[in-house]
C-alpha positions, 0 to 999 in steps of 0.5 A: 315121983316123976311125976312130981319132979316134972310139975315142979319142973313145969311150975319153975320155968312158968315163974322163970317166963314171968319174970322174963316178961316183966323185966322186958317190960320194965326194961320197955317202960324205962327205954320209953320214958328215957326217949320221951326225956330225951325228945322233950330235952331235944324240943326244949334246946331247939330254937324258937325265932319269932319275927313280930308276934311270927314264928320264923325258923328261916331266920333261925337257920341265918343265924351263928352262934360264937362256940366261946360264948353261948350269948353272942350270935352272929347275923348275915347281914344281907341275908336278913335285910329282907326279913326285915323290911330292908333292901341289901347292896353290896358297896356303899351307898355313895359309891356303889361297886361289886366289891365284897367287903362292903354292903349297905342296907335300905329302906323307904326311910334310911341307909345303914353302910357296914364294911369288913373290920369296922365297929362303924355303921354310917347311917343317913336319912334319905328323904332330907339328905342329911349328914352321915351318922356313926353308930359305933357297934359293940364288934367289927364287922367279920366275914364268914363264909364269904358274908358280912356277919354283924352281932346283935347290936349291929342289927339292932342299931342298923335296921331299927329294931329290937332283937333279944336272945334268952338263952335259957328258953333258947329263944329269939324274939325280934320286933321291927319298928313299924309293928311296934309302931302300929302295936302303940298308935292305939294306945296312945289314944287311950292315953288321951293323945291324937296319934304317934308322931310320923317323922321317922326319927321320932319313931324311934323313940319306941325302940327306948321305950318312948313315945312322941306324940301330939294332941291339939297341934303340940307335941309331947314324949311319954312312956310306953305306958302313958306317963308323960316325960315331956308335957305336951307344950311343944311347937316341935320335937326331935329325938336324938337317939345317939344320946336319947335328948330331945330338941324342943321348939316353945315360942320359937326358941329352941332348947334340949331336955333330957329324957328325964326332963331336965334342962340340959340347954335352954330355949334361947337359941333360934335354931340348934342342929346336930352337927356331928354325933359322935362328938356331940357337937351342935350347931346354933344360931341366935340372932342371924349368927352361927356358933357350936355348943356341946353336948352340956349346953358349953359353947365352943363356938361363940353366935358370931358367925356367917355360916359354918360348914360347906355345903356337902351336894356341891361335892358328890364324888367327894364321899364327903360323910359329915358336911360340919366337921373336916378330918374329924377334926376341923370346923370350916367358918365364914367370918365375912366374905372369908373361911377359916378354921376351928377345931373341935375343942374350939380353938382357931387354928387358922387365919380367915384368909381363904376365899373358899373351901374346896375346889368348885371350878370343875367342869364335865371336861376337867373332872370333879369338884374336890373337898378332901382326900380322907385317905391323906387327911388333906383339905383343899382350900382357895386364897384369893384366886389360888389353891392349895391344901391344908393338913389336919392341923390346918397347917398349909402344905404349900403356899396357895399357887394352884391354879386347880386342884381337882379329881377324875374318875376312871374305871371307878379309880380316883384320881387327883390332880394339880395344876399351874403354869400350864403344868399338871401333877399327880397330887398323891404322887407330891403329898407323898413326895413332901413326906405325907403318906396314907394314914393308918386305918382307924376304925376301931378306935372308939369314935367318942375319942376325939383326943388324938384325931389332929395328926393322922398323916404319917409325917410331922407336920412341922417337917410338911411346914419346912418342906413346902416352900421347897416343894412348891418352888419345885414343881412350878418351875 
């Protein structure tokens, strides 16, 4: 009977060890599919960067993501220049200094300028010295860690490239324009076409999914998958990306045609010029006359002028961004031997009574030519053999008695000084003085909004009307 209880003993505890077994390994099999769950889950939210066709985990570790929006990324904007094609600085192009809160970009080809707080990257074309741009980003400029950060439309708009996020694959994939470019210009032969137009600004056209291209000496636009946009009848042809038109020239006349191809201004003119694009505002000429359109094709400013706008090299310590447009607000047009003012709307507001526009009597003893002072909305201007200065209103501050009106430099600090009857003054000191004090900064105001851009001084300038004749009679005694 011992016996018996012990085999069953024996046989009780063999299934008990089997058991025991069995639950260990499926308790195994589970800890191991919930690890190979969990690398899979951990490898599908780590994420992927590729730089044109590459991956990149570089630019990866650059980027920072907004904890509030899982869409919104944040770039450093000197750490990712290089990576891009792009040499980085701090200051500004014009104005280069060590200060932290500015920075500017550079490639063979263009500058993009950034500074801390403004939603306004200026960007100008080296090789042709042209005017400033202003691109308006979708957030300002913010600091993190002591860098500049800008968003992905600030790249984008900055560095010429195309810059996407899927945050569902967690993947950033960036494209830069010469390997787009490169990508294309064997497509383009298969489209029937010679080659991808070289001029930088036409290049940008593949980053709006377009093309300019030539065949037989004329130039056509088409889209990326050869569908012509416009026909290949074109002397010459350049974008314009602020608003994706197109100047074209046909038999020495020049028009502009939207990338849908329709008409927005016709081929009467000899020669169109964009003078501000933030404005969209155009310079024409027709018949040896100057005159300014919109961007509907309206004229502001009739074909009956000598010459609009200064000459923007006669002032390089002056910072001047837009040779074409004054304090935002004001265009300068000769009428004869004679300057005076138009604003953006068209209206005149001044008289032509100035023999010239700015101060160009500087010498390396007296200091330098002098155009405005931006930061007091302030333009210096000659009537006869005389100086003075004029508000955004074009309204004069004091009568025209000067006999210069010039800045110095020190140490990288400006200076701006007055002088008459053998006396000097400190300009700032006097605009001051007469009530104008240093306008608010503006920055983030959307710069398509040119409504209230005529008064930024922080006086009524009715008051700087009142007060000049007083002030002047002042300081020249």
């Amino acid at each position: 009977m011992q016996l018996l209880d012990e085999n069953y003993s024996n046989k009780k505890n063999n299934k008990k060890l089997k058991i025991t077994i069995l639950v260990s390994i499926i308790v195994l099999f589970v800890i191991m599919l919930i690890l190979i769950i969990t690398m899979f889950a951990l490898k599908e939210k780590e994420l992927i960067v590729t730089l044109d066709g590459n991956k990149n985990n570089k630019i990866g570790s650059l980027l920072v993501f907004d904890g509030s929006n899982t869409n919104k990324i944040y770039v450093p904007i000197r750490d990712i220049a290089s990576y891009l094609g792009y040499k980085d600085y701090s200051g500004e192009y014009d104005n280069v200094s060590e200060v932290s809160n500015k920075c500017y970009v550079e490639c063979e080809n263009e500058v993009a300028n950034f500074a801390l707080n403004s939603n306004h990257i200026y960007k100008k074309e080296i090789i042709n010295n042209s005017d400033y741009e202003i691109k308006t980003i979708d957030e300002p400029v913010k600091a993190i860690n002591g860098k500049l950060y800008t968003t992905t439309d600030g790249i984008e708009k900055a560095f010429n490239v195309s810059f996407t996020y899927n945050a569902d694959k967690n993947t950033v994939v960036i494209y830069t324009m010469p390997y787009l470019i490169q990508a294309y210009s064997s497509k383009v032969l298969d489209y029937g076409y010679e080659s991808i137009a070289e001029e930088f600004n036409n290049q940008k056209t593949v980053l709006n999914n377009m093309l300019v291209v030539n065949k037989e000496e004329k130039y056509a636009v088409i889209d990326i998958e050869g569908k012509a946009i416009l026909e290949n009848k074109y002397e010459k042809i350049e974008y314009l990306q602020n608003s994706s038109d197109f100047l074209v020239t046909k038999d020495g006349k020049v028009g502009i045609i939207t990338q849908s191809g329709k008409t927005k201004v016709g081929l009467t003119y000899d020669e169109i010029k964009l003078m501000d694009n933030s404005k969209n505002l155009y310079m024409i000429k027709k018949d040896g006359k100057y005159g300014v359109i919109d961007n509907s094709g309206k004229i502001l400013i009739h074909p009956e002028y000598n010459k609009i706008g200064i000459d923007a090299s006669q002032f390089k310590e002056n910072e001047i961004k837009n040779s074409y447009v004054l304090l935002n607000t004001l265009i300068p047009v000769q009428k004869g031997e004679l300057w005076g003012f138009i604003n953006i709307s068209g209206n005149q507001i001044t008289d032509f009574e100035y023999t010239a526009i700015g101060y160009l009597e500087a010498s390396s003893t007296t200091g330098s030519n002098l155009l405005l002072i931006p930061d007091y909305d302030v333009i210096i201007v000659k009537k006869d053999e005389k100086y003075t200065a004029i508000n955004a209103k074009g309204e004069k501050i004091w009568p025209a008695a000067f006999d210069a009106i010039y800045m110095t430099i020190t140490s990288g600090e400006k200076e701006y000084t007055m002088s008459g009857n053998n006396k000097t003054w400190n300009l700032i000191q006097k605009l001051e003085e007469q009530g104008i004090g240093k306008k608010k900064a503006k920055e983030n105001t959307d710069s398509n909004n040119t409504t209230n851009t005529e008064n930024t001084n922080t006086n009524e300038s009715a008051n700087t009307t009142n007060k000049s004749n007083n002030t002047l009679e002042a300081i020249t005694q």
